[in-house]
C-alpha positions as CSV (number, residue, x, y, z in Angstrom):
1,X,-3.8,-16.5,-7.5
2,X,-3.4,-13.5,-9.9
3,X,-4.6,-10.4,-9.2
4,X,-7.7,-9.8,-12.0
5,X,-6.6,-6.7,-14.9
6,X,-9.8,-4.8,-13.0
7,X,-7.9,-4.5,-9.9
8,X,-4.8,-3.5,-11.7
9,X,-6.5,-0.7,-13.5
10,X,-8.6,-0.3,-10.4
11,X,-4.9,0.3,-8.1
12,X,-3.4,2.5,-11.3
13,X,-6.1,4.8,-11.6
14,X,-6.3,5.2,-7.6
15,X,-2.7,6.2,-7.5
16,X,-2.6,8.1,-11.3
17,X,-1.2,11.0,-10.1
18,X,2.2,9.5,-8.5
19,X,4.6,9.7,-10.8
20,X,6.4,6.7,-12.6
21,X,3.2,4.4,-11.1
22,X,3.8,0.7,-12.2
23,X,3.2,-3.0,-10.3
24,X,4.5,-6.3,-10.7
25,X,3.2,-9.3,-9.8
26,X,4.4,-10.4,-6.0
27,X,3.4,-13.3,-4.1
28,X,0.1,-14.0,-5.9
29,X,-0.4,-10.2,-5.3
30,X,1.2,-7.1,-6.4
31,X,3.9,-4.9,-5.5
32,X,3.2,-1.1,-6.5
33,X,6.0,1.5,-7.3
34,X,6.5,5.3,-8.2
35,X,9.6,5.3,-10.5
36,X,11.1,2.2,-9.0
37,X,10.6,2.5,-5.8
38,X,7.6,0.3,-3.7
39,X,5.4,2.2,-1.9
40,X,2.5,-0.2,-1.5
41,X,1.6,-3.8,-2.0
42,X,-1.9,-5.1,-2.6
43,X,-2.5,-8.9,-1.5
44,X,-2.4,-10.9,1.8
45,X,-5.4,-13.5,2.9
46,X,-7.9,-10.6,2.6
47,X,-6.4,-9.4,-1.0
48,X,-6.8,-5.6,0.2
49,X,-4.7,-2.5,-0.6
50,X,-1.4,-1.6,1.8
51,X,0.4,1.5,2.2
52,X,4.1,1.2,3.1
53,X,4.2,2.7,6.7
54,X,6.3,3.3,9.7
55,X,7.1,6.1,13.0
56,X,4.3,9.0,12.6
57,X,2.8,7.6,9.5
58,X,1.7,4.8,10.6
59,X,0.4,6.2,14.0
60,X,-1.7,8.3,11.6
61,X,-3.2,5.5,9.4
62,X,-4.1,3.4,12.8
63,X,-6.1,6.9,14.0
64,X,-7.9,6.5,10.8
65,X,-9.1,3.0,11.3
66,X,-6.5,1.3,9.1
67,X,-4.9,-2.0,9.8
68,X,-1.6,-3.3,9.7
69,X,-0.8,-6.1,7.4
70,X,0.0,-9.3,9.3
71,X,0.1,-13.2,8.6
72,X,0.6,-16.2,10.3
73,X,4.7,-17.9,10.2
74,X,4.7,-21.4,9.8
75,X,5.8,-21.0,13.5
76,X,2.6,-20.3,14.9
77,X,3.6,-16.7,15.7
78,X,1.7,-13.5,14.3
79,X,4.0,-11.7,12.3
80,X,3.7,-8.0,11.4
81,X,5.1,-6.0,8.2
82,X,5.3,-2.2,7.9
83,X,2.3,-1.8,5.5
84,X,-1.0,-0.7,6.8
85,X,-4.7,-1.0,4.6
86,X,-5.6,2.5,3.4
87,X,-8.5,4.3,5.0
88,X,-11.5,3.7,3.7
89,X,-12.4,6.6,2.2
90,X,-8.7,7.0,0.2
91,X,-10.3,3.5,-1.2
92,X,-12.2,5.2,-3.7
93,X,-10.8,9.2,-3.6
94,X,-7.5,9.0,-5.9
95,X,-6.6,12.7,-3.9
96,X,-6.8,10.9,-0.9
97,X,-5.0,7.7,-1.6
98,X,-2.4,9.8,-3.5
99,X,-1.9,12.2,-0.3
100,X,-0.8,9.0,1.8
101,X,1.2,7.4,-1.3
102,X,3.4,11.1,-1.3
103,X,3.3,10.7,2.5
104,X,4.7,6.9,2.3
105,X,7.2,7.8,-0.3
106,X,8.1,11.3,1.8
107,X,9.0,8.6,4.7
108,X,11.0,6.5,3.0
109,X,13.2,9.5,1.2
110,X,13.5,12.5,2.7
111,X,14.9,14.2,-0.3
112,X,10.8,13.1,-2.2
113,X,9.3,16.0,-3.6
């Protein structure tokens, strides 16, 4: 299923100020970048918003009540991705949700400013 163009504008103008912000279309969800790089995904069986996430970051979105992204392998097994739901009061505070986008991107390149 696509994602609707209100949930696009809805993701773009919760992360406006991240530089270089764009999405494709992933999986019948979407992928989110700053200049290139993913930070974030939106999708899965509850089609909510995930922060990329490992180590101390994550630790820190679980404190807040946020859950990891997870699905169900043909295998039977639960499997578990590095992407956590934002908290949900960054859901609807773009200086929030932006604080834990720098924070993913900081994670994943040390030299992010």
């Amino acid at each position: 299923m696509a994602v609707p163009a209100d949930i696009r504008a809805w993701i773009h103008e919760l992360f406006q100020d991240i530089s270089g912000i764009s999405s494709r279309a992933m999986m019948g969800g979407l992928a989110i970048y700053s200049e290139g790089r993913i930070f974030a995904i939106f999708g899965g069986p509850e089609r909510q918003l995930y922060i990329k996430a490992v180590g101390p970051l994550a630790e820190d979105l679980a404190r807040e009540g946020a859950s990891r992204f997870s699905y169900i392998h043909r295998s039977g097994r639960r499997m578990e991705m590095g992407y956590w739901t934002l908290p949900d009061a960054a859901l609807d505070d773009p200086d929030a949700a932006c604080a834990w986008a720098r924070r993913s991107l900081a994670a994943s390149d040390p030299d992010f400013s």
